[in-house]
N, C-alpha and C positions, 0 to 999 in steps of 0.2 A: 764679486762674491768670493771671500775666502773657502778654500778648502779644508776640509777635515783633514788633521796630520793621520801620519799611520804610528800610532808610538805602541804597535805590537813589540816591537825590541824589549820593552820594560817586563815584558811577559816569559815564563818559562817554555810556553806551548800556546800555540793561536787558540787549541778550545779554554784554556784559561783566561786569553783577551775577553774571550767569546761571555763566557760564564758573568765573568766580571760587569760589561759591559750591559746585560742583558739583568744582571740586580740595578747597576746605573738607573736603566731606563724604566722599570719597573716602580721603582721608589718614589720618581717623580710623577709617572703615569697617576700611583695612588694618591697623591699629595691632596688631588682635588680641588685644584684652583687652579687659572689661567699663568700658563707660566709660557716662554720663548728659548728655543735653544738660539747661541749666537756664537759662530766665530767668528775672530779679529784675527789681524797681523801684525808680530811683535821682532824683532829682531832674534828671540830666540824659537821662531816659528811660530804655526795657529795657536789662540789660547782662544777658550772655549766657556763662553758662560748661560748661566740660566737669569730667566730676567721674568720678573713677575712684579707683581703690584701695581699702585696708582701712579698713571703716567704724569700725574699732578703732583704726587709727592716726592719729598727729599728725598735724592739717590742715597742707598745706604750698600756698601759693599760687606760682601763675606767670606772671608779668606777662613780656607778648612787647613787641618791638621795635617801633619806629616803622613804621605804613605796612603792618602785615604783620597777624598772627592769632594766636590758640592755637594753630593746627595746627602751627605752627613748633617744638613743643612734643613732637606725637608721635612724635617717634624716642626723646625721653627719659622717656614717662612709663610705660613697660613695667617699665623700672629702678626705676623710684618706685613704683609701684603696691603691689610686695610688701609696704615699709615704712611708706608714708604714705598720709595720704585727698587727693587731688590734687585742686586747683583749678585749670583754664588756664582767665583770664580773658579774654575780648576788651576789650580796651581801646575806649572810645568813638572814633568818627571815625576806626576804622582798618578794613583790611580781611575784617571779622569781622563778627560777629551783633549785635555792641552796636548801640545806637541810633548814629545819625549826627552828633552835638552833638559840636562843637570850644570849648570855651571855653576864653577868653586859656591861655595855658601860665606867662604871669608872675605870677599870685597863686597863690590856693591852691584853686582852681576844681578842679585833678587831683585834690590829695590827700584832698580833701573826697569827690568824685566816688567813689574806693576808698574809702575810710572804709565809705561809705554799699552800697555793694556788701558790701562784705566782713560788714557788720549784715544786710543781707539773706540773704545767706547762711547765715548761723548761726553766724558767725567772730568772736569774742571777740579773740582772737588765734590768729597762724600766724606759723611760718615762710615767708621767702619766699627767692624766685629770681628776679631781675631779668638779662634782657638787654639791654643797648643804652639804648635808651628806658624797658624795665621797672625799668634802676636808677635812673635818674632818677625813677620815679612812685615806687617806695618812698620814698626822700629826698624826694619833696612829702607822703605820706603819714604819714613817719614825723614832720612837722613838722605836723601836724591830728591825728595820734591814736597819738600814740607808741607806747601800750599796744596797737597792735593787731599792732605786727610785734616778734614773739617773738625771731627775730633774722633777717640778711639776708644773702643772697650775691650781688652784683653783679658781673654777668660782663661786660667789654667796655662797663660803664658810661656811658652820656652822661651830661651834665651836670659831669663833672670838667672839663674844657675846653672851649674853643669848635672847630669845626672849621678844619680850616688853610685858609686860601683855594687852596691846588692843590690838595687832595684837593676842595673844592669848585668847584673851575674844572672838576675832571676829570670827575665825578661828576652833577654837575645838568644838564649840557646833554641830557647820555642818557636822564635820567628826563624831562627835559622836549618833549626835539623829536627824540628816535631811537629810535622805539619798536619796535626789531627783536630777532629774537632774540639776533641779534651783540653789540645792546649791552648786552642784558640779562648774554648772556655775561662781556661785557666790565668790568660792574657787579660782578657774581659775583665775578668773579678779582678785580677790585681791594678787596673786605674780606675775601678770602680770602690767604691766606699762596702764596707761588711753590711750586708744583708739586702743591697740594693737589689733589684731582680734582674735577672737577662735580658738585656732588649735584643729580640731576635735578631733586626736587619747588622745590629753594630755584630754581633756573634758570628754571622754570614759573613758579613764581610772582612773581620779577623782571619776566619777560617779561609776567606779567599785568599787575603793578601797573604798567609803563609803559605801557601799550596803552591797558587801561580806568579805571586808577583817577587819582583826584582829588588826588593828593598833599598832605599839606601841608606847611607849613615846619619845621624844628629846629627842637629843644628848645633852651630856653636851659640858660646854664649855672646848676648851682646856687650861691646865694652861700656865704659863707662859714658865715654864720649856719643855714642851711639843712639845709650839711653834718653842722654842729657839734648840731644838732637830730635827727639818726640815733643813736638813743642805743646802740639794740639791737647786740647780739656781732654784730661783720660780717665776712666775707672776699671780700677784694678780688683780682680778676683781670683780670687786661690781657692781650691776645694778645700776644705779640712783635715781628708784621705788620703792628698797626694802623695803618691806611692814612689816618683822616681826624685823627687829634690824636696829638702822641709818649707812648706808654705810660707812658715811666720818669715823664715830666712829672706824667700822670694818676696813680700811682700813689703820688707823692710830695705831691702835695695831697693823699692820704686820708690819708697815713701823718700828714700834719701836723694835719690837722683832724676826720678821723672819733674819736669819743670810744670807743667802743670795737671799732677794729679789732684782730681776733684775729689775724688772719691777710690777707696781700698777697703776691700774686707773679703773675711775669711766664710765662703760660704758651707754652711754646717751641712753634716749628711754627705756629703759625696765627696768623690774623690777625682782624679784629672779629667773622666769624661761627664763634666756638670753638664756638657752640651745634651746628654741624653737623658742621666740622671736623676736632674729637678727641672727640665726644662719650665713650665709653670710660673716659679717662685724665679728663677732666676731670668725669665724674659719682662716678666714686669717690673722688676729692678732696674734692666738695661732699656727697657720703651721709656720708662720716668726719666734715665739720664740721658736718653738721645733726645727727647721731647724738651730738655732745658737747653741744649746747647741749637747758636743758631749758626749756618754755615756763610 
């Protein structure tokens, strides 16, 4: 039995661990379906996943955004549970159960890191779902163990571009030196599309992670070669809103260098967090493309 890591270090103060921790387990408490907590062991220590659905269906994995968890996961994994066995992994050194280990982002330190998860596991191969930072860790993945991602959906993708400097002029000072609810507010609306509404838990949890947690810096971008190394049937989606790189931009690099993108589009309405945004419109998009490809 592996043990739970202590990645209190990523935290300002243990009652901020504490706080955090305690929406974690609340989130999935509500979910309302039969889910598993599980830790593994990976050479950058425990990593920590939730596991729910049909123990007869395709494994499908889901890698969350930069800075945040799995639980960013459960408003969508109710939808998933009927058809597929659900993996939401915490990513190392974010704010989740994985161990607390940050290595470099410029080799292959991530994709190794999932490789080695995903063996632990009992994952041969899967389908996956990346958001933000999660399509960025497939693309380091898929360039360390090809044969493990059956094919890939990248939603609101990093690693296509770099961020613009106003969306980071606008963006870092609030994660760094204004850690109120206003500005978490304020965080919120700016990767959400104008007039979308609040989703509480995501607002909590801004509000958290500027209070107590330990940030770290962007992903870089991926190279060219990197891209061109995601071999697996992919679809690609950009919000319309995206507030820190222009979508058509990102989108236009996949179209030119992903080797087999199936599918690209610009989804209308929201902006970087589609995960919470149009959840609805955009899960039966991505159940129709995972239900055509077979592993």
């Amino acid at each position: 039995m592996v043990e739970p890591p202590d990645n209190s270090s990523l935290y300002r103060s243990p009652e901020g661990y504490q706080q955090v921790m305690a929406q974690y387990d609340a989130r999935f408490q509500a979910m309302g379906i039969p889910h598993d907590s599980r830790y593994v062991e990976t050479g950058q220590g425990p990593t920590h996943a939730v596991i729910c659905g049909d123990e007869a269906g395709k494994p499908l994995v889901l890698w969350h955004g930069q800075n945040a968890n799995a639980a960013t996961w459960a408003q969508w994994m109710p939808s998933l549970a009927p058809r597929y066995r659900v993996y939401a992994i915490d990513v190392i050194g974010g704010m989740g159960k994985s161990a607390a280990s940050r290595p470099s982002k410029k080799g292959t330190a991530y994709g190794e890191w999932a490789a080695e998860a995903l063996e632990a596991l009992g994952l041969d191969r899967a389908s996956m779902i990346g958001a933000s930072q999660g399509g960025w860790l497939i693309g380091k993945l898929a360039n360390v163990a090809p044969e493990r991602v059956g094919c890939a959906v990248l939603m609101s993708s990093a690693g296509f571009l770099s961020v613009s400097l106003l969306a980071a002029l606008r963006l870092v000072p609030k994660v760094l030196f204004k850690p109120t609810e206003q500005a978490a507010r304020e965080m919120l609306a700016a990767v959400s599309a104008p007039g979308v509404p609040e989703d509480p838990f995501f607002l909590e949890l801004f509000e958290l992670m500027m209070r107590h947690f330990r940030s770290e810096a962007l992903v870089p971008v991926l190279s060219d070669a990197e891209l061109r190394g995601l071999t697996a049937p992919t679809y690609l989606l950009m919000g319309q809103h995206e507030s820190s790189f222009d979508p058509y931009k990102a989108l236009a690099r996949g179209l030119a260098l992903l080797p087999k993108l199936i599918s690209a589009e610009i989804v209308p309405g929201v902006g970087h967090s589609m995960i919470h945004s149009e959840p609805g419109w955009v899960i039966d998009r991505v159940v129709r493309f995972l239900d055509s490809q077979t592993l």
